[in-house]
Structure formats: C-alpha cells, structure tokens
matplotlib code that plots the C-alpha trace (Angstrom):
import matplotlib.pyplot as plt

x = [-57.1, -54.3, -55.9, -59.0, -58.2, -55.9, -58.6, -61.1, -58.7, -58.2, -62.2, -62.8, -59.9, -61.7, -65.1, -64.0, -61.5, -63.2, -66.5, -69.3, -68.6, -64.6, -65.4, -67.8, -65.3, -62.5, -65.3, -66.3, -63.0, -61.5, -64.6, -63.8, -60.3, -60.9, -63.6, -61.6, -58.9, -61.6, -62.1, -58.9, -58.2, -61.0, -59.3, -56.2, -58.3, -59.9, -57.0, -54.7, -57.6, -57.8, -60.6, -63.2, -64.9, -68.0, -71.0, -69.5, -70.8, -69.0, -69.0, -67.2, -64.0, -65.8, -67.6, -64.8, -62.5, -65.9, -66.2, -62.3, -61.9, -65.5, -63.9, -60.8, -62.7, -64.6, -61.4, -59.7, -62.9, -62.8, -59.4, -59.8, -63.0]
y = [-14.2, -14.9, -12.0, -13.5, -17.0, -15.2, -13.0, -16.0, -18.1, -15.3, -15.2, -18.5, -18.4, -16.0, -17.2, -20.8, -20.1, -16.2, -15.9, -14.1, -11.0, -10.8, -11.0, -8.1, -5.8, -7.0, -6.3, -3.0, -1.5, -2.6, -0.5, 2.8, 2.5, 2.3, 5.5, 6.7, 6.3, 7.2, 10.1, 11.5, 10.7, 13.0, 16.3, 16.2, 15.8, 18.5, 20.7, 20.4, 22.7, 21.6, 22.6, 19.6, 18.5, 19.4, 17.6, 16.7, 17.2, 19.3, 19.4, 21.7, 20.5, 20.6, 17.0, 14.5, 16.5, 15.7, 12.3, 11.7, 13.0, 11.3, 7.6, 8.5, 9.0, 6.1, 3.8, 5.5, 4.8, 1.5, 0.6, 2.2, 0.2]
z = [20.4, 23.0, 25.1, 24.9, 26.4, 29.1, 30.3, 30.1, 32.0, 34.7, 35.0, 35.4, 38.1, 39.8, 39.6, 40.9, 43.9, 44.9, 47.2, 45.8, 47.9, 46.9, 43.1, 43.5, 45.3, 42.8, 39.9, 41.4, 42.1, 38.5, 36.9, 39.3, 37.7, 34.3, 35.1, 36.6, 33.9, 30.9, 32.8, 33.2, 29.3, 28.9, 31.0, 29.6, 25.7, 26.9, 28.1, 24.8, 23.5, 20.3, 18.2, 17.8, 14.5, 13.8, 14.6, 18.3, 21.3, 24.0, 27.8, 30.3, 31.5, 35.3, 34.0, 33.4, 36.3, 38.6, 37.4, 38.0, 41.9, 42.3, 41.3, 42.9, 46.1, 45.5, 44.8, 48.3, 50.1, 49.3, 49.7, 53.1, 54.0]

ax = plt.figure().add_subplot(projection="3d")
ax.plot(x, y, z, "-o")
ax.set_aspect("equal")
plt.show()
C-alpha cells in the first residue's frame, strides 16, 4: 500500500512539474532498464543449466543475451544523445 501512494506521488510529480517530451525520455529509458534487467535475469537463469519442468517453453541463450546488449545499446544511445 505505502509503495502504491509513493509511486503515485512520484507520478503525479512528474506529470505536473515535467514537459511532455522529458516524461517520455524518463518513461522510455526506465522501460530499457527494466529490459534490460528482465533480460539479463534470463542469461544468467539460462546459464545455471538447470533442467526445466516440463510443459515450458525453451529459447537459445543467443535471445535474452540479444535482447540484453540491444537495450544496453539503446540505454547508451540515449544517454549519449
């Protein structure tokens, strides 16, 4: 509940002192970190090599490592920019 309110409270911060244009770069480059994060949650899943249940579906460990260095390039770009 208190997480709730602080986040709310951070948004409507945001949203009232922020142009347009700054709360969509601050929105875009929060979402490339938590991809980015997600996806490097999913190499190193992926590299303890355990064996899965069954019934899930599996994909290379090229995907989530391409999906990482593509958000980290997309976070430097933008930081850079």
């Amino acid at each position: 509940m208190a997480a709730t309110i602080l986040v709310a409270g951070c948004i409507l911060v945001f949203a009232l002192w922020l142009p347009l244009t700054a709360l969509a770069k601050i929105t875009a480059f929060i979402m490339l970190v938590i991809f980015a994060l997600l996806n490097f949650s999913l190499v190193v899943i992926k590299l303890r090599r355990e064996q899965p249940q069954t019934g899930v579906t599996q994909f290379p460990l090229w995907c989530p490592a391409v999906g990482f260095l593509l958000c980290v390039g997309l976070i430097a770009f933008q930081l850079l920019v």
